[in-house]
Residue, then its C-alpha position, 0 to 999 in steps of 0.5 A: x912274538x917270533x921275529x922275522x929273521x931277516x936275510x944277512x945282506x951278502x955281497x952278492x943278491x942272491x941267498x946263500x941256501x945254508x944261510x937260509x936253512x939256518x934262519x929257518x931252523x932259528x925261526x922254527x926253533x923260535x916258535x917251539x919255545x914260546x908255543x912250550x912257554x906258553x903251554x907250560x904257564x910261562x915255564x920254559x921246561x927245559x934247561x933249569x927253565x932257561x932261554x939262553x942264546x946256546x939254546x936256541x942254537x941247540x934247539x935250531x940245530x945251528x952252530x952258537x959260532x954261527x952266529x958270532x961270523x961276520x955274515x950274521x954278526x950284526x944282523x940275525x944274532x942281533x934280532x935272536x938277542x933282541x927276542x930273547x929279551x922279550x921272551x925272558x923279561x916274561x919268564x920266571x927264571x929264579x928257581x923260587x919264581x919257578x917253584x912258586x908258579x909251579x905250586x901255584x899251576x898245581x894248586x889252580x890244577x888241584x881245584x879243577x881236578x875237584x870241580x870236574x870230579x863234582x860235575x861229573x858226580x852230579x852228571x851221574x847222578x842225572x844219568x842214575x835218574x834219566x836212566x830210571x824215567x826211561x825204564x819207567x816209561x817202558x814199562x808203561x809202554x809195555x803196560x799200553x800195548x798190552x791193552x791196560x789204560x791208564x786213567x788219562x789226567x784231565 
């Protein structure tokens, strides 16, 4: 979903590094958030749960007046606004959608904590019961080496 942020195109051909370095931390900061969106449920968590222009600039460490310079004006701010779009029609962004998807995260972690306490209460229960045909068989191991037979079934 990250967008490619593209150069500004300059007077001159080639790039200018400060400009290129902000992009990067833009883009950077881009993929932060939506891989934190993404492992939050579709909660961002920071900031009341809001994705703002200001914050991206914050979280990419650039100047939001950067954005408004005639250099990236028309072309990155444009981009950056046309992501936060996309991002933001897919977050719960009320503070009741928030607290309804957390009770609801909560609730589906709820029933996993119960489901994994039941497996592994049954996974012990067949490690009790391993633990006990192994300490059977070495008995009768011992039983074996010792010279007593068992009467072999047919």
């Amino acid at each position: 979903m990250t967008t490619a942020l593209m150069s500004p195109v300059t007077a001159g051909a080639k790039p200018n590094p400060r400009t290129e370095a902000a992009l990067e931390r833009l883009r950077k900061a881009m993929h932060s958030i939506e891989a934190e969106v993404l492992a939050n449920h579709g909660v961002y968590p920071f900031n009341y749960g809001r994705v703002t222009q200001s914050e991206l600039c914050r979280r990419a460490d650039v100047k939001k007046a950067t954005l408004q310079n005639e250099v990236h004006k028309d072309t990155t701010r444009v981009e950056v606004m046309r992501w936060l779009d996309e991002l933001n029609s897919k977050l719960t962004l009320t503070r009741e959608g928030t607290r309804e998807r957390v009770t609801t995260v909560a609730e589906n972690l709820a029933a996993e904590v119960q489901r994994l306490t039941l497996a592994c209460q049954e996974a012990q229960e067949r490690l009790a019961q391993a633990q006990q045909l192994i300490e059977q068989l070495q008995q009768e191991n011992v039983l074996m080496k010792s010279g007593r037979q068992y009467p072999q079934s047919v």
